[in-house]
FIDRENVO-241139 format. One record per residue (C-alpha): residue number from 1; x, y, z. Coordinates in steps of 0.5 Angstrom, whole numbers. Example, Ala and Ser with C-alpha at 12.3 -4.5 7.8 and 13.67 -1.06 7.14 Angstrom:
BEGIN
<kolvex><pos>1</pos><x>25</x><y>-9</y><z>16</z></kolvex>
<kolvex><pos>2</pos><x>27</x><y>-2</y><z>14</z></kolvex>
% end
This chain:
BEGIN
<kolvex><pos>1</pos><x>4</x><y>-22</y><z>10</z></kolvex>
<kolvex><pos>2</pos><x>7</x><y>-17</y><z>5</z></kolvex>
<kolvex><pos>3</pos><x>5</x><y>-10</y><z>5</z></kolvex>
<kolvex><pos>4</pos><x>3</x><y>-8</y><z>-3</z></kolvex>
<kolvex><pos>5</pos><x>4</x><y>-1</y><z>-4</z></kolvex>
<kolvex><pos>6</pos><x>-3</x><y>2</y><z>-5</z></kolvex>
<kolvex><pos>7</pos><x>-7</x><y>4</y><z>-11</z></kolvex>
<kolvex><pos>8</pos><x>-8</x><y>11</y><z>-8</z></kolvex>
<kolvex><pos>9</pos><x>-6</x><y>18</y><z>-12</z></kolvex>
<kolvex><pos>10</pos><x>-9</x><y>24</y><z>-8</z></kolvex>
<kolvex><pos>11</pos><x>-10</x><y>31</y><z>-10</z></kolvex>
<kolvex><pos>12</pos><x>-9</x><y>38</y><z>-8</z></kolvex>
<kolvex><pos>13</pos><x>-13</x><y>45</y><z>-10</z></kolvex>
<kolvex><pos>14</pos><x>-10</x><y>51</y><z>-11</z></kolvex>
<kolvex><pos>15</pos><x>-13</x><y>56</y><z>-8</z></kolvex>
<kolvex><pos>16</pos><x>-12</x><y>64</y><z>-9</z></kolvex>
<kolvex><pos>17</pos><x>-11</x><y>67</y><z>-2</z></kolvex>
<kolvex><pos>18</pos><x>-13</x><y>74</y><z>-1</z></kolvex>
<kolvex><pos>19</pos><x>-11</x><y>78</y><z>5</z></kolvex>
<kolvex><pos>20</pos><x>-9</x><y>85</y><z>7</z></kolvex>
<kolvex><pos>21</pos><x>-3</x><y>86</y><z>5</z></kolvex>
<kolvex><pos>22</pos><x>-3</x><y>83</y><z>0</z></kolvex>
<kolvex><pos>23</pos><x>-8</x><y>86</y><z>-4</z></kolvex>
<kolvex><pos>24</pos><x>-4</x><y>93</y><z>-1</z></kolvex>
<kolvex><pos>25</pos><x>2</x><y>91</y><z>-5</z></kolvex>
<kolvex><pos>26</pos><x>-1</x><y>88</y><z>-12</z></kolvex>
<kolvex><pos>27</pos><x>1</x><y>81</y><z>-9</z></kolvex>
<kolvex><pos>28</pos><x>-2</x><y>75</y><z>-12</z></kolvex>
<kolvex><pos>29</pos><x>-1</x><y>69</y><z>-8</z></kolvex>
<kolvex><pos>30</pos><x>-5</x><y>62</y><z>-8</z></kolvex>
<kolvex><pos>31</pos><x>-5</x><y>56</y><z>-4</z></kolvex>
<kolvex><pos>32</pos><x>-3</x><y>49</y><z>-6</z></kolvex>
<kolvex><pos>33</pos><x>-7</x><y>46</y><z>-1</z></kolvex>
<kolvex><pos>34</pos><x>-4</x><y>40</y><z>1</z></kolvex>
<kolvex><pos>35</pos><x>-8</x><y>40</y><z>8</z></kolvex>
<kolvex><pos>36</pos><x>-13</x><y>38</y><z>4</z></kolvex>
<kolvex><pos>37</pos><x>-11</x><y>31</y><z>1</z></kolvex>
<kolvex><pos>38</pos><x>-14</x><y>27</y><z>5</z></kolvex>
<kolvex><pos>39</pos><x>-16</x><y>28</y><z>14</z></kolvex>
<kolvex><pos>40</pos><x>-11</x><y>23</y><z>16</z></kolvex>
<kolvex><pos>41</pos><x>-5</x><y>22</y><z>11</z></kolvex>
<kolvex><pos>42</pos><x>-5</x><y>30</y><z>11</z></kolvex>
<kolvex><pos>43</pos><x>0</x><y>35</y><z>8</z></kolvex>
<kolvex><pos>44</pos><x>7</x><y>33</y><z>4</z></kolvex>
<kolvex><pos>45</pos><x>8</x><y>26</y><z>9</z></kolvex>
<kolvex><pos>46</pos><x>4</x><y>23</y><z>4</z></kolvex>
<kolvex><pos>47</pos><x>9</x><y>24</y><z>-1</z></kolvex>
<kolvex><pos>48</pos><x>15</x><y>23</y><z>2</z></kolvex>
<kolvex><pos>49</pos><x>13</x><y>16</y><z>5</z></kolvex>
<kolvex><pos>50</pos><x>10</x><y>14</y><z>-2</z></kolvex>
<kolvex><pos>51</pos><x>18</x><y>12</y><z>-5</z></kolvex>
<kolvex><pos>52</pos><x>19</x><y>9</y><z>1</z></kolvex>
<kolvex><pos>53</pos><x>13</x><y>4</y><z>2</z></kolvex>
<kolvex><pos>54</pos><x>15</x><y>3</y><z>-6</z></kolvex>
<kolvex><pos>55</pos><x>22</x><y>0</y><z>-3</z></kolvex>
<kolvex><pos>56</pos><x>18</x><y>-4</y><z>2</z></kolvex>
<kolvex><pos>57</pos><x>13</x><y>-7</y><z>-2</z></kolvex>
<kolvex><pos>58</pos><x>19</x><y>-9</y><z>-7</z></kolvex>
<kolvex><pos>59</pos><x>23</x><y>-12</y><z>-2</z></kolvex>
<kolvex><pos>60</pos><x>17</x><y>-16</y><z>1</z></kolvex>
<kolvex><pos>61</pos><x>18</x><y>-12</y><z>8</z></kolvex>
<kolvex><pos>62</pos><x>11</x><y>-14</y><z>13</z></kolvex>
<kolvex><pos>63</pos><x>12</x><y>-7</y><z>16</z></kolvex>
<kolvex><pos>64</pos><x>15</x><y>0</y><z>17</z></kolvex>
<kolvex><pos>65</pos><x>17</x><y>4</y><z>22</z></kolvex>
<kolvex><pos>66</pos><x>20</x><y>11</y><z>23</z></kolvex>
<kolvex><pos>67</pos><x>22</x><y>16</y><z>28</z></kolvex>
<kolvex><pos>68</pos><x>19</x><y>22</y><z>30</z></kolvex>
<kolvex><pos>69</pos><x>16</x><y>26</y><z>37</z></kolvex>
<kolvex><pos>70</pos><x>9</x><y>26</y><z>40</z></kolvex>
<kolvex><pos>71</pos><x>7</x><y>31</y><z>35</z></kolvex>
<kolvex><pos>72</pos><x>10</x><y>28</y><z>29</z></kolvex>
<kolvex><pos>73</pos><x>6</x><y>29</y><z>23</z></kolvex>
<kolvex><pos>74</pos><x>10</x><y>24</y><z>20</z></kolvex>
<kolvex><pos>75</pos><x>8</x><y>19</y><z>24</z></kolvex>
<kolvex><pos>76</pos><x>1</x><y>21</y><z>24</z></kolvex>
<kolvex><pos>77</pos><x>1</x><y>20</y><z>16</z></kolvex>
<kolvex><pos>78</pos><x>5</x><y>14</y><z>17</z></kolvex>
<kolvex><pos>79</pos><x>0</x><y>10</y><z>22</z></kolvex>
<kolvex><pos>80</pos><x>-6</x><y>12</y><z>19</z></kolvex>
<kolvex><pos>81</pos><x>-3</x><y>10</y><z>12</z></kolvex>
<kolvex><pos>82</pos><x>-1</x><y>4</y><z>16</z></kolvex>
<kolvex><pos>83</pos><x>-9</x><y>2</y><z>18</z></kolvex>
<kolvex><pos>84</pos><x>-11</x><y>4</y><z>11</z></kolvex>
<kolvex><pos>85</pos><x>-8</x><y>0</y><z>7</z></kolvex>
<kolvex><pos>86</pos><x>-7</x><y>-6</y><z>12</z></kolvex>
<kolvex><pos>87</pos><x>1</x><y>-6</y><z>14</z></kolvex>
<kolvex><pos>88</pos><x>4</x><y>-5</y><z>21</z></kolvex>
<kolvex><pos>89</pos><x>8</x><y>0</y><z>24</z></kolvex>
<kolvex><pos>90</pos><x>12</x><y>2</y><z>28</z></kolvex>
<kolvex><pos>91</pos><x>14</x><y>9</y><z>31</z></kolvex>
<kolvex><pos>92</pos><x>20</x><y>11</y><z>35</z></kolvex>
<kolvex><pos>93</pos><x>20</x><y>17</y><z>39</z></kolvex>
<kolvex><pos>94</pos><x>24</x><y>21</y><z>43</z></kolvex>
<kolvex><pos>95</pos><x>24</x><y>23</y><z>49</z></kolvex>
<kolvex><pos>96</pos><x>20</x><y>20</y><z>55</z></kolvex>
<kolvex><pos>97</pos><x>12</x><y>17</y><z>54</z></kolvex>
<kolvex><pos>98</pos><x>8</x><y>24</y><z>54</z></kolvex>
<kolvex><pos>99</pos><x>0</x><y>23</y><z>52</z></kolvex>
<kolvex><pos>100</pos><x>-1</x><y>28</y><z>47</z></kolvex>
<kolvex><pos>101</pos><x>-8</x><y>28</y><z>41</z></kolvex>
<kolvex><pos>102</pos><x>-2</x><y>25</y><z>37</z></kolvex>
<kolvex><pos>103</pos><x>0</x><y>20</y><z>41</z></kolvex>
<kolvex><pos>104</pos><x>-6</x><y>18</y><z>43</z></kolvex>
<kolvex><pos>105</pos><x>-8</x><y>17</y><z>35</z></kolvex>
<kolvex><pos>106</pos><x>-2</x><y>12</y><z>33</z></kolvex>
<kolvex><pos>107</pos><x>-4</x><y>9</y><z>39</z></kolvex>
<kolvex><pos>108</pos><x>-11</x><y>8</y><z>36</z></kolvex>
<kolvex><pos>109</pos><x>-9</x><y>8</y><z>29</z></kolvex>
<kolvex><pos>110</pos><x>-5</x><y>1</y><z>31</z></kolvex>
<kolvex><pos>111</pos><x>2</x><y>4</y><z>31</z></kolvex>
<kolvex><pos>112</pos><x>6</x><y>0</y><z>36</z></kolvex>
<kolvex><pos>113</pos><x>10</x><y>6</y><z>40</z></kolvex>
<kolvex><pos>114</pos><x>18</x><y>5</y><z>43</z></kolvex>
<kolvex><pos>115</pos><x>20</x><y>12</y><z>46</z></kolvex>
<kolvex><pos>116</pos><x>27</x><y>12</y><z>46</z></kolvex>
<kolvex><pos>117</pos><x>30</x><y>18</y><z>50</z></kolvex>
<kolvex><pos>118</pos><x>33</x><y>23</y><z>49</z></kolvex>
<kolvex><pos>119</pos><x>40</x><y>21</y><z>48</z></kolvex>
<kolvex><pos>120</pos><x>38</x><y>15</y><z>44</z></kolvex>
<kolvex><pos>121</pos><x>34</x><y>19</y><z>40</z></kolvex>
<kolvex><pos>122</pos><x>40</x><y>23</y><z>39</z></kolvex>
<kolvex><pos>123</pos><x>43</x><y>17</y><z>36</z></kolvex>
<kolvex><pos>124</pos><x>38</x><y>17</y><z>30</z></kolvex>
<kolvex><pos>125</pos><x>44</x><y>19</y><z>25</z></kolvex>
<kolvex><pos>126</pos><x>49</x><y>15</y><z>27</z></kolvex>
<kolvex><pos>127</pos><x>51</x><y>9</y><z>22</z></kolvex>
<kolvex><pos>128</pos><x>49</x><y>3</y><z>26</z></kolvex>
<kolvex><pos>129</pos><x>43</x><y>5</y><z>29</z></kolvex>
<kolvex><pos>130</pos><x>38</x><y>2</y><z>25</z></kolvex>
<kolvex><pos>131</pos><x>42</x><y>-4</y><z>26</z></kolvex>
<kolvex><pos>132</pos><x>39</x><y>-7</y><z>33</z></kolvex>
<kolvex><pos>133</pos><x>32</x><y>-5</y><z>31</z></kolvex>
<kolvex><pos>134</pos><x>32</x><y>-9</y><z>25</z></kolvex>
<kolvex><pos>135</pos><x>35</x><y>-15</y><z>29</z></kolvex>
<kolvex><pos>136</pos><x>28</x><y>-15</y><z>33</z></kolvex>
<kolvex><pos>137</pos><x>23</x><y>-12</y><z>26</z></kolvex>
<kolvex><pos>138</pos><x>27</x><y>-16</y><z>21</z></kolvex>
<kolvex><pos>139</pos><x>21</x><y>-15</y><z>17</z></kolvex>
<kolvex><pos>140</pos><x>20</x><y>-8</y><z>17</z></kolvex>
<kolvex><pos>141</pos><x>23</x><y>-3</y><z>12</z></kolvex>
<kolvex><pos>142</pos><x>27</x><y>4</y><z>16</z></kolvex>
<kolvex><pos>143</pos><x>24</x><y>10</y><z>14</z></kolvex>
<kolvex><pos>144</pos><x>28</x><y>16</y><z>16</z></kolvex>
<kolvex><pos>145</pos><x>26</x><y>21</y><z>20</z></kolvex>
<kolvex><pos>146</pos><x>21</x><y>26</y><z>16</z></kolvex>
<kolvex><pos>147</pos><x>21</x><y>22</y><z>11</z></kolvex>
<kolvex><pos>148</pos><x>27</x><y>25</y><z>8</z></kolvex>
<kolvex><pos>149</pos><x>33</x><y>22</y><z>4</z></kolvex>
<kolvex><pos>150</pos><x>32</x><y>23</y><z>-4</z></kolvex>
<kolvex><pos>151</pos><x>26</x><y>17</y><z>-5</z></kolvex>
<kolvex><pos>152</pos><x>23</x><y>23</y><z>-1</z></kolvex>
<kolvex><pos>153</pos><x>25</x><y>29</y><z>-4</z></kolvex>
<kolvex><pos>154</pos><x>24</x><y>26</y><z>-11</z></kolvex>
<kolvex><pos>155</pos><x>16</x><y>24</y><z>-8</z></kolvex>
<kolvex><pos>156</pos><x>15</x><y>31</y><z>-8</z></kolvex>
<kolvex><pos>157</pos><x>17</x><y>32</y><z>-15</z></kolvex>
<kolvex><pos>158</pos><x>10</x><y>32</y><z>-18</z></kolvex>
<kolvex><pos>159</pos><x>7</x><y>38</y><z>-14</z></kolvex>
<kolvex><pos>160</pos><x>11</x><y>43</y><z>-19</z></kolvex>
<kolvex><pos>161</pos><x>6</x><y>39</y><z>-24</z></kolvex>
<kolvex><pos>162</pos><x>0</x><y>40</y><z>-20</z></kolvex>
<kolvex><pos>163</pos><x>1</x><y>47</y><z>-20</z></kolvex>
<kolvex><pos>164</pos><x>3</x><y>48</y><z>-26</z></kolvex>
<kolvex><pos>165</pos><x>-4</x><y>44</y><z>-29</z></kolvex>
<kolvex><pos>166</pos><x>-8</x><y>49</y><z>-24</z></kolvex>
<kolvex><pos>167</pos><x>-5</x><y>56</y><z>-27</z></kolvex>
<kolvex><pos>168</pos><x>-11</x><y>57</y><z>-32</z></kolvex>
<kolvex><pos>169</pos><x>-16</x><y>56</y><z>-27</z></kolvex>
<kolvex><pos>170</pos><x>-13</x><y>62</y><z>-23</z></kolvex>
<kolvex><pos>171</pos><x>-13</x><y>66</y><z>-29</z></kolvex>
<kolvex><pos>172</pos><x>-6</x><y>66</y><z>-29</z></kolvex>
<kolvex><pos>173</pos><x>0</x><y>64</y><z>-35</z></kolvex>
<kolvex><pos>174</pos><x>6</x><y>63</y><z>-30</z></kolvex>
<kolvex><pos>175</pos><x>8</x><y>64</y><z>-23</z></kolvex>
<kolvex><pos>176</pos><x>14</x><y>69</y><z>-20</z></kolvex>
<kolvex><pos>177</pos><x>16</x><y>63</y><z>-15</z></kolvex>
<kolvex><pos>178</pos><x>15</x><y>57</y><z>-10</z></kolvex>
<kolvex><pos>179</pos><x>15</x><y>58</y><z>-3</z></kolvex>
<kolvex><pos>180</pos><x>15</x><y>53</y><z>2</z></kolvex>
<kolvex><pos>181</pos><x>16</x><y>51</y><z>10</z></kolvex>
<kolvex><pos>182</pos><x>22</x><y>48</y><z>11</z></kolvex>
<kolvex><pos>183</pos><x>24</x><y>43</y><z>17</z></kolvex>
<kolvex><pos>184</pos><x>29</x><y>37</y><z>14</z></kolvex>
<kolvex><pos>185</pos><x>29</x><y>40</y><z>6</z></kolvex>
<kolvex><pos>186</pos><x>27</x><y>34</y><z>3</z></kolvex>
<kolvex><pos>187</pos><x>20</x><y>37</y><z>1</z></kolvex>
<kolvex><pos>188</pos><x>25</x><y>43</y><z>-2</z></kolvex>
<kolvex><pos>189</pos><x>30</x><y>39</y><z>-5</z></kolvex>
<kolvex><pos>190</pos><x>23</x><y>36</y><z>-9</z></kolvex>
<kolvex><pos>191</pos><x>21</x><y>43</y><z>-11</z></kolvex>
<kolvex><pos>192</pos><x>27</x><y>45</y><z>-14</z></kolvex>
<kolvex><pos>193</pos><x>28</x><y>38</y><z>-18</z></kolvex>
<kolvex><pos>194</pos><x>20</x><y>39</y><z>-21</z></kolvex>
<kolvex><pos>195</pos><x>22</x><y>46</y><z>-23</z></kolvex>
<kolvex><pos>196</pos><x>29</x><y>44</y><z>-26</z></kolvex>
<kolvex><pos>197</pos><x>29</x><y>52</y><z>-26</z></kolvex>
<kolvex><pos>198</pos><x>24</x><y>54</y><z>-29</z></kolvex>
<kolvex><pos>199</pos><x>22</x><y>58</y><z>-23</z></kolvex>
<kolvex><pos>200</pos><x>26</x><y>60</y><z>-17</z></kolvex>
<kolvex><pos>201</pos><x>23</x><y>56</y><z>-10</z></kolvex>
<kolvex><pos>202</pos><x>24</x><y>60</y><z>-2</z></kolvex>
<kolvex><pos>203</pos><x>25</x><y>56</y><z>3</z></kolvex>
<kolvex><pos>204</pos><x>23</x><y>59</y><z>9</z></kolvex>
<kolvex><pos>205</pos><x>26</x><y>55</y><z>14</z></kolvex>
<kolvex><pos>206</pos><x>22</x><y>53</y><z>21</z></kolvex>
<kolvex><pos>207</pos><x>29</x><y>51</y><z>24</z></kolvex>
<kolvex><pos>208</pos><x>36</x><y>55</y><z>26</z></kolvex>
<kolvex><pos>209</pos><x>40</x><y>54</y><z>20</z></kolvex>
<kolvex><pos>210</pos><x>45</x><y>50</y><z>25</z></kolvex>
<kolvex><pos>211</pos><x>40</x><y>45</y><z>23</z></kolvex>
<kolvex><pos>212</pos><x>43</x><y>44</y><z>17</z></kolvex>
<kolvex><pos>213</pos><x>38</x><y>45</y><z>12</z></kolvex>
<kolvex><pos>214</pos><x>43</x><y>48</y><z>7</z></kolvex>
<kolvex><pos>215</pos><x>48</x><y>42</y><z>8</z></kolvex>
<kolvex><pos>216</pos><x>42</x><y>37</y><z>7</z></kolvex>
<kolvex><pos>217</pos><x>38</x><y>40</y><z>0</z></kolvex>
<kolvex><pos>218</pos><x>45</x><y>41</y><z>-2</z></kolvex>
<kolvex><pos>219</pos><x>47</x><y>33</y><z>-1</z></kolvex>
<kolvex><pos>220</pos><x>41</x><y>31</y><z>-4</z></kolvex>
<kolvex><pos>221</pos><x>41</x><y>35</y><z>-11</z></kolvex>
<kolvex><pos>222</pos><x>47</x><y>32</y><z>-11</z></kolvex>
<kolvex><pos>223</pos><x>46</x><y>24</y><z>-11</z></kolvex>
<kolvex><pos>224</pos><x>40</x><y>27</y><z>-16</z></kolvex>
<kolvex><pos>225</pos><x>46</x><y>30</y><z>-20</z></kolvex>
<kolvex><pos>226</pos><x>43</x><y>37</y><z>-21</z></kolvex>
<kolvex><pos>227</pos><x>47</x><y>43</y><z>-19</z></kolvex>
<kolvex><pos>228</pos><x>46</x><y>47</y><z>-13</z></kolvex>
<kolvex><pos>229</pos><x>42</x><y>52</y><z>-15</z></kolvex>
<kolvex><pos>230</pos><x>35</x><y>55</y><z>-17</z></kolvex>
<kolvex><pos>231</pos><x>33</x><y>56</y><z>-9</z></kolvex>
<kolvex><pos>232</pos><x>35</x><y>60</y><z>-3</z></kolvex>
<kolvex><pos>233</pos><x>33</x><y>60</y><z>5</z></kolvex>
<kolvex><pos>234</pos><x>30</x><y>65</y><z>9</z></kolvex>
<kolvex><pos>235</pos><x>30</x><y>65</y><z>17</z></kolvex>
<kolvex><pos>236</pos><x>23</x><y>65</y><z>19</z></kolvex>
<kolvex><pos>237</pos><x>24</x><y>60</y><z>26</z></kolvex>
<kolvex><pos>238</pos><x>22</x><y>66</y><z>30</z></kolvex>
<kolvex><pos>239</pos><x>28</x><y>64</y><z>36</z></kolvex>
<kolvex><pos>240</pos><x>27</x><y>56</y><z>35</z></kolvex>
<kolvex><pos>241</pos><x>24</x><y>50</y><z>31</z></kolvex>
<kolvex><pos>242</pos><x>16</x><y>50</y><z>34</z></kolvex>
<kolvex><pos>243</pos><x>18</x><y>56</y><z>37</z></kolvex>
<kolvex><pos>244</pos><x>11</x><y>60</y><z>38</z></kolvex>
<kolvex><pos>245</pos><x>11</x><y>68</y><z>41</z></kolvex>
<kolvex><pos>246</pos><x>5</x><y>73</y><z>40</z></kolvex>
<kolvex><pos>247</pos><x>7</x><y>76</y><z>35</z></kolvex>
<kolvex><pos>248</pos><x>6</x><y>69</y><z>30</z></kolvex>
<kolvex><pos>249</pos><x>0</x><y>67</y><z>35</z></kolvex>
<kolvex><pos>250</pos><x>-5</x><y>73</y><z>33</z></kolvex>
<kolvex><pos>251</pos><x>-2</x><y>73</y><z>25</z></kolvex>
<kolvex><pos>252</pos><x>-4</x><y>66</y><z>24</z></kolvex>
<kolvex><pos>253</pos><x>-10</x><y>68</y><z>28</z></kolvex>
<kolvex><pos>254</pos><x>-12</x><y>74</y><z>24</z></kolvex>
<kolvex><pos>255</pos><x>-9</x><y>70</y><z>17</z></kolvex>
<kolvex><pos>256</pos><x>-15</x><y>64</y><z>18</z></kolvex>
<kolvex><pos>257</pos><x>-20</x><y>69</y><z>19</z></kolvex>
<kolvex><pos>258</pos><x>-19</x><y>74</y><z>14</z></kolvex>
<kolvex><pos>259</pos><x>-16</x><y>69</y><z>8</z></kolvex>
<kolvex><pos>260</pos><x>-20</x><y>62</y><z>11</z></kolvex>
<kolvex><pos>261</pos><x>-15</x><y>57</y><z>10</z></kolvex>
<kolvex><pos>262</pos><x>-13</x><y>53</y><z>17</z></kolvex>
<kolvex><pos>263</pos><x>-6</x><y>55</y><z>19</z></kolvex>
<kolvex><pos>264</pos><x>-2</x><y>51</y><z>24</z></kolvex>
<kolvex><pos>265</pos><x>4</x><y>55</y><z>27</z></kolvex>
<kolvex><pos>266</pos><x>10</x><y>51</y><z>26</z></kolvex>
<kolvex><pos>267</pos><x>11</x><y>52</y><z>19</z></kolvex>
<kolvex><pos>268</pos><x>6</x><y>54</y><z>14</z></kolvex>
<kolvex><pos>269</pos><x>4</x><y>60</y><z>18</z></kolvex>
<kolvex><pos>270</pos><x>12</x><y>62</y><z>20</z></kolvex>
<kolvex><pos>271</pos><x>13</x><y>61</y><z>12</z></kolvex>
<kolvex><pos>272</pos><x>7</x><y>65</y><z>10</z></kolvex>
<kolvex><pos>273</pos><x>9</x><y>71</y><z>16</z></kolvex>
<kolvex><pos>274</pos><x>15</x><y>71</y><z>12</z></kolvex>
<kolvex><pos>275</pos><x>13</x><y>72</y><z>6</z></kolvex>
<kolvex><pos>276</pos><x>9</x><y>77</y><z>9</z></kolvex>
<kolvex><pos>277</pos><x>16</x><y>81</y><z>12</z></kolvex>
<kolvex><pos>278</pos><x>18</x><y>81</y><z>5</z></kolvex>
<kolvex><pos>279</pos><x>11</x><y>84</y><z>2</z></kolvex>
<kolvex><pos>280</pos><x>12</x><y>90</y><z>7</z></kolvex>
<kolvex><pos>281</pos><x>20</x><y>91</y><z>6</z></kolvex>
<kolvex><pos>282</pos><x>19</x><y>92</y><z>-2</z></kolvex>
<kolvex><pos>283</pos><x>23</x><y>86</y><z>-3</z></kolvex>
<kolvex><pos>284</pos><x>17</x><y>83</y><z>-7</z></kolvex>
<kolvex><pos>285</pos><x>15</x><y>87</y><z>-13</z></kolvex>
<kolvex><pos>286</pos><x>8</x><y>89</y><z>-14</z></kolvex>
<kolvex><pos>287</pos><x>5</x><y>84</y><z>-20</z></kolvex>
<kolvex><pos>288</pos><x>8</x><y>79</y><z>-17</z></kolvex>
<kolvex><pos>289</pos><x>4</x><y>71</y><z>-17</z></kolvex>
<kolvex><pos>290</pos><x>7</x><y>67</y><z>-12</z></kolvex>
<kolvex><pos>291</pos><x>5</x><y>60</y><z>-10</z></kolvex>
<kolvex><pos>292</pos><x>5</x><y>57</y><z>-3</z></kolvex>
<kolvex><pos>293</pos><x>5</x><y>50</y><z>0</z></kolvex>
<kolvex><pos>294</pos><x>1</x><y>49</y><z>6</z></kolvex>
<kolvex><pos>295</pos><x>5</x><y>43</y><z>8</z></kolvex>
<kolvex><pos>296</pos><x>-2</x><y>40</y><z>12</z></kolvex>
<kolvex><pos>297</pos><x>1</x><y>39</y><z>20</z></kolvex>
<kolvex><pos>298</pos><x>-6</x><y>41</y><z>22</z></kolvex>
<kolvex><pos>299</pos><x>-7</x><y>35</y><z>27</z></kolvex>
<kolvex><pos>300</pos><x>-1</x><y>38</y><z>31</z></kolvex>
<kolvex><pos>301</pos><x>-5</x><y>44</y><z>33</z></kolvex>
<kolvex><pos>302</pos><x>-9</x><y>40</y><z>37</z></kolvex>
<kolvex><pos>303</pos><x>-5</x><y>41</y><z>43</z></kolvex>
<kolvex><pos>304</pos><x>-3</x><y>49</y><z>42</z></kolvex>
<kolvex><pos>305</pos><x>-10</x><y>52</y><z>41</z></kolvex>
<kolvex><pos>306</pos><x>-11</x><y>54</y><z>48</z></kolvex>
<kolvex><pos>307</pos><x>-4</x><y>57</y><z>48</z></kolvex>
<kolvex><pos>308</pos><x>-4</x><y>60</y><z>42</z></kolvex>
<kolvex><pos>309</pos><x>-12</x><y>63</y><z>44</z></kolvex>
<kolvex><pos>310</pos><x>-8</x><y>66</y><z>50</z></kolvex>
<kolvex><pos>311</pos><x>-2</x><y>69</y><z>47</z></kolvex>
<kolvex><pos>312</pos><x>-5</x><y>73</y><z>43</z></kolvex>
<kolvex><pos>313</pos><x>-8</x><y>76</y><z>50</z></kolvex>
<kolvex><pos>314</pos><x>-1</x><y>76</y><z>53</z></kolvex>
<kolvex><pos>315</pos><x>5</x><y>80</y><z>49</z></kolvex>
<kolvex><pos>316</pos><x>10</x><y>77</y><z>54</z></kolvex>
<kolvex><pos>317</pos><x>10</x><y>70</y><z>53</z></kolvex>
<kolvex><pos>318</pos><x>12</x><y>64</y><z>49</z></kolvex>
<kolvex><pos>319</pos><x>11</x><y>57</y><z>48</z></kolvex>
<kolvex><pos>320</pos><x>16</x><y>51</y><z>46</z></kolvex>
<kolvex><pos>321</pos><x>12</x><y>46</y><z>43</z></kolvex>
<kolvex><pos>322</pos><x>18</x><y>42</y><z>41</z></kolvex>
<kolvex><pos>323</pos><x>14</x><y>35</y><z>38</z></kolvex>
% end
């Protein structure tokens, strides 16, 4: 039966977030708290995947499938979106069959599993690769990885409008600027389209730059035929992407207890100790408003909260949770 695109428009808070350093700089910071949109279609993946599963339904598609790791938030938000609103999935994961709280929820949320290796995961951006698949899912709709490419970014559109909409109850008239984690781009080349630039957006990137954030963001404001401009990147990975040290831990660790959000460390922490550097090195002025995007991501925690527990005890250590 053909997937119909669901009737569905979640919303997100936006919360003041008192901490510290803050407070000790004349810093206003609130949180878009897209981690509250929904318990399983969580974070900015929903809208990212919104477009795509548009381009499904209107292509009479029965089903989608995507790629991601045994910790992919992607495809968490992917199968439960997929056993919500009553259209199969598939996820293709890289690397070997590995039991995580991650794959142990698509499998539950009905979401047939294909692991493909680590050198055929790697084939992902190669022209042909969809090709075979489609040949054994010839009713199912290929989402790129994340979610990315432009009908991802532009999903991410709206989120500039929400902000915007929520200022007054802040007590606020304007912000200074937009930050947020970046892992592919596609959530920041949003942003950067909803602000049309009225305000600059920070990408704080959760990968090396090597992994072409620049060069992805570029291209996609390009097919959307604006100009490369209105954000910059800072390196925010820590030595690599899901890269986790003891630093990160006790910052996220003393950040939940002082402020009461949930943070996961792969990207809304590391964007938020950034910003944190910049407070401290005086590169953000006193009178400051900022808004931060917490991305959602907090199913991925489950399997680093022991680890995180024990670096915060053990300065000399780190973990790659690559996922």
């Amino acid at each position: 039966m053909p997937l119909t695109l669901p009737d569905w428009a979640p919303r997100a808070p936006l919360e003041p977030l008192r901490l510290s350093w803050l407070d000790e700089a004349g810093v206003a910071l609130a949180v878009l708290r897209l981690d509250l949109v929904d318990p399983l279609v969580s974070g900015n993946k929903w809208f990212k995947l919104a477009p795509w599963l548009s381009r499904a339904a209107e292509a009479g598609a029965e089903g989608v499938m995507s790629l991601g790791g045994a910790h992919s938030n992607h495809l968490h938000a992917l199968a439960a979106a997929g056993r919500r609103f009553g259209f199969a999935t598939l996820g293709l994961l890289r690397g070997d069959p590995q039991d995580t709280p991650t794959v142990r929820d698509l499998q539950a949320l009905g979401m047939e599993l294909q692991w493909l290796g680590y050198g055929g995961y790697r084939r992902r951006h190669e022209p042909d690769f969809w090709v075979s698949w489609q040949r054994r899912y010839p009713r199912f709709q290929p989402v790129p990885e994340g979610g990315g490419g432009l009908p991802g970014a532009q999903g991410c559109r709206q989120l500039v409008g929400w902000v915007r909409e929520q200022l007054p109850a802040l007590g606020w008239d304007d912000y200074h600027g937009l930050w947020v984690a970046a892992g592919t781009g596609t959530t920041l080349a949003g942003l950067v389209l909803g602000e049309g630039g009225r305000h600059p957006v920070l990408g704080a990137l959760a990968v090396p730059r090597d992994h072409g954030v620049q060069e992805q963001v570029r291209a996609l404001l390009a097919e959307a035929g604006v100009a490369d401009a209105g954000y910059s990147l800072l390196d925010a990975c820590r030595g690599g992407f899901a890269r986790i040290d003891a630093e990160l831990a006790g910052f996220l660790l003393q950040a939940e207890r002082e402020g009461g959000v949930p943070l996961e460390p792969v990207y809304t922490a590391k964007a938020l100790m950034a910003l944190r550097d910049e407070v401290r090195a005086g590169r953000i002025a006193a009178g400051s408003r900022l808004v931060l995007l917490h991305t959602g991501g907090l199913q991925g925690r489950r399997a680093l909260q022991a680890e995180l527990e024990r670096l915060t005890n053990y300065t000399d250590r780190a973990v790659d949770v690559q996922g």
